[in-house]
C-alpha positions as CSV (number, residue, x, y, z in Angstrom):
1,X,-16.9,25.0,6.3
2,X,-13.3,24.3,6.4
3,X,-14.0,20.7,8.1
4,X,-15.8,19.9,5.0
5,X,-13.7,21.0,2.9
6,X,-10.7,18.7,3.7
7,X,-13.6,16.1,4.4
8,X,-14.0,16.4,0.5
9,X,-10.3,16.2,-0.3
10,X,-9.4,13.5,2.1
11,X,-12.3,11.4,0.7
12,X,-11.1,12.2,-2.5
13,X,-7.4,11.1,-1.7
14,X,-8.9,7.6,-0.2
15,X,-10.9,7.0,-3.2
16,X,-8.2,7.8,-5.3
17,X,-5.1,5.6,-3.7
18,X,-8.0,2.5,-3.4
19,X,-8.7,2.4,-6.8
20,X,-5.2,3.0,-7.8
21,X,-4.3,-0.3,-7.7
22,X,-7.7,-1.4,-9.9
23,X,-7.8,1.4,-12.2
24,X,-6.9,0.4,-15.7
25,X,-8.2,-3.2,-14.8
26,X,-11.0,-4.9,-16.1
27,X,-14.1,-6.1,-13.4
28,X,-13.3,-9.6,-13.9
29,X,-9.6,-9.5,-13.2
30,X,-10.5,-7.1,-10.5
31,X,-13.1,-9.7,-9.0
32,X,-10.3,-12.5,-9.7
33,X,-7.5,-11.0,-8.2
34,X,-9.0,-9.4,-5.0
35,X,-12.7,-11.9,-4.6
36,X,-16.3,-11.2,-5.0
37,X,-16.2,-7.9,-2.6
38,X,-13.6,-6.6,-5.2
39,X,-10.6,-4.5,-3.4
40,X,-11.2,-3.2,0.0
41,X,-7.5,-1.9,1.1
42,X,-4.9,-0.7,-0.4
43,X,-2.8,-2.7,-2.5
44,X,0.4,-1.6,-4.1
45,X,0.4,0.7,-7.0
46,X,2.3,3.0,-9.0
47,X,5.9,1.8,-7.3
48,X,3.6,2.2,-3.6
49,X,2.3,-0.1,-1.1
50,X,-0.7,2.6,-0.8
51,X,-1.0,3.7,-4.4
52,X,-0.3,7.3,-3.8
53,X,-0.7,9.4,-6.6
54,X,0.4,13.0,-7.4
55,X,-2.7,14.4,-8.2
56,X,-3.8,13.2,-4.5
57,X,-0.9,15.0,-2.9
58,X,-1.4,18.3,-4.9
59,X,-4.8,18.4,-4.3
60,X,-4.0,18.4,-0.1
61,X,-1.7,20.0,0.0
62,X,-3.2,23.7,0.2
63,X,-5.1,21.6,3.6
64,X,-1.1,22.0,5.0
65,X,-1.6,25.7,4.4
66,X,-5.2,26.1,6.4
């Protein structure tokens, strides 16, 4: 059970810094800037090359404390 647990919050954190850079963006700049597959790495975001965002890092952290 634990495995899937940070599973679930490591796929979250993923999700989360991928989009990062795309969030607030409309589909067609999205599909401009990064092509027809849309963005599929990390980009910078939020002052990041990886688009780390706080709400990522407080939701693993308790996986530090397991």
């Amino acid at each position: 059970m634990k495995d899937q647990y940070a599973a679930f919050l490591l796929g979250g954190a993923i999700g989360d810094a991928l989009g990062a850079a795309v969030e607030f963006m409309p589909r067609a700049e999205t599909l401009s800037r990064f092509g027809p597959e849309g963005i599929t790495d990390y980009a910078p975001a939020y002052g990041t090359s990886h688009g780390e965002k706080l709400l990522s890092s407080l939701a693993l952290w308790p996986l530090w404390r397991i």
